[in-house]
Residue, then its C-alpha position, 0 to 999 in steps of 0.5 A: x945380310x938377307x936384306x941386302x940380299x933382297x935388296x939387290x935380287x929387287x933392283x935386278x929384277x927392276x933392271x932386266x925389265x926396264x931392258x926386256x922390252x924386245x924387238x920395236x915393231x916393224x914398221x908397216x908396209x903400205x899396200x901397192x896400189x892397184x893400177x888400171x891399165x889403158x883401155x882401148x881406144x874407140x876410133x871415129x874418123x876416117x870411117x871404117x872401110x870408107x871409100x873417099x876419104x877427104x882432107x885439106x889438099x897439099x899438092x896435086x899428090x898429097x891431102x892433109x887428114x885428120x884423125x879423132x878417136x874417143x879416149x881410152x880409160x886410164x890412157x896418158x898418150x897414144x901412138x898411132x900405126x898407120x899403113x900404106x897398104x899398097x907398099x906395106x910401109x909403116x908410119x908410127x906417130x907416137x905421144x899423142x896427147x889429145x883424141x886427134x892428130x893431122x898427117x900428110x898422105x898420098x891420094x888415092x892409096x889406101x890406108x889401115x889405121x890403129x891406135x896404142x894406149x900407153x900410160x906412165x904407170x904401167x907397161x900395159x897397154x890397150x890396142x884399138x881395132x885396125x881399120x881400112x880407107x881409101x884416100x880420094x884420088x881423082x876421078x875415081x868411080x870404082x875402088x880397088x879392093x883393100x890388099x888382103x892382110x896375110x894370117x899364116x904363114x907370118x913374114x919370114x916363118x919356118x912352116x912344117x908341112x902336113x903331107x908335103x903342103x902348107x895352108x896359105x890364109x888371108x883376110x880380104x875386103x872390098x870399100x864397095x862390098x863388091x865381090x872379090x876374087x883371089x889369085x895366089x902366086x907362090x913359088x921358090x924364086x920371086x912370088x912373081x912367076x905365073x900362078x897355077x890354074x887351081x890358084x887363079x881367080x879363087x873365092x875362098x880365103x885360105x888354100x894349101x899348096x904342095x912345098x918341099x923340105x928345106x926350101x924358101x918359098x915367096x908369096x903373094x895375092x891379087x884381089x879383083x873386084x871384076x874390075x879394079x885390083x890390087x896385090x900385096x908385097x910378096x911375102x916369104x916362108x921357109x920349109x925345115 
């Protein structure tokens, strides 16, 4: 009887280690790879700040220009911004696969260009400088100033004052490296109305201006090389 009963206690004990080997392993779960997000992009042509830009001739309006670019590190495609600085209207070109692409434009209008990095792998992207030049018109000897690109307050903004004023700012350029002058227009009904006599023919780039509570105020500024000029669209703030 004592040996049946080892007996049987062995085979139990031979069971529950057959059947006691646990929970598999779990499987391994590969690391995510790191993905590098597009560069940005090195622009080449039109030049930066270049005052007769040339092209293929279309029309007695329109040129064909050619853009190229350096390519940016780990980018798929690019969107290309391009702007008419003298109407503030925006063109995209988007997927762009190579460093290079053609688009019509008006001669004599000047034009700011920049480039997107985009990849398939990432959200991230890469945004190259923004760069200025004037398309040639004709018989064009002097060239205007690049209308100022407003900083502050931004389109549409609601701005508290300090003390009862905003500070205006801007950015401003010339093709020539002439020197320029600003005049400010600001006030609540159209941008348009004539600019005070503190606001006229300024060098600085940035000026405060008195504004009341709850008010929209328009704005926008003139740049004068002494002999050719250009303005911006009139642009809009509001006070709380």
């Amino acid at each position: 009887m004592k040996k049946q009963i080892g007996l049987l206690a062995v085979i139990g004990l031979m069971l529950l280690g057959g059947c006691s080997g646990g929970d598999p392993a779990p499987t391994p779960v590969p690391p995510t790879p790191t993905v590098n997000p597009p560069g940005a992009v090195t622009l080449t042509s039109p030049e930066k700040n270049k005052t007769c830009e040339t092209g293929t001739v279309i029309s007695d309006t329109q040129m064909e220009v050619v853009f190229t670019w350096a390519a940016a590190a780990n980018a798929e495609s690019y969107d290309m911004t391009l702007t008419d600085l003298n109407k503030n209207t925006t063109t995209t070109v988007s997927a762009i696969t190579g460093t290079t692409t053609k688009v019509n434009l008006i001669k004599g209008t000047p034009y700011s260009w920049k480039l997107t990095s985009k990849s398939s792998k990432t959200t991230q992207t890469g945004t190259s400088e923004t760069w200025n030049f004037y398309l040639a018109g004709t018989g064009v000897s002097n060239f205007a100033p690049f209308p100022a690109t407003i900083v502050s307050p931004l389109p549409g903004a609601t701005v508290t004052p300090k003390a009862g004023k905003v500070t205006l700012a801007w950015t401003g350029s010339d093709p020539e490296n002439d020197k320029i002058t600003y005049t400010v227009s600001v006030d609540a009904v159209d941008g348009k109305q004539t600019p005070v006599a503190a606001l006229t023919d300024i060098t600085a780039s940035t000026v405060d201006v008195s504004v009341e509570a709850g008010k929209v105020y328009y704005w926008r500024i003139r740049s004068s090389d002494g002999s050719n000029a250009s303005t911006t669209v009139v642009y809009q703030f509001k006070t709380p």
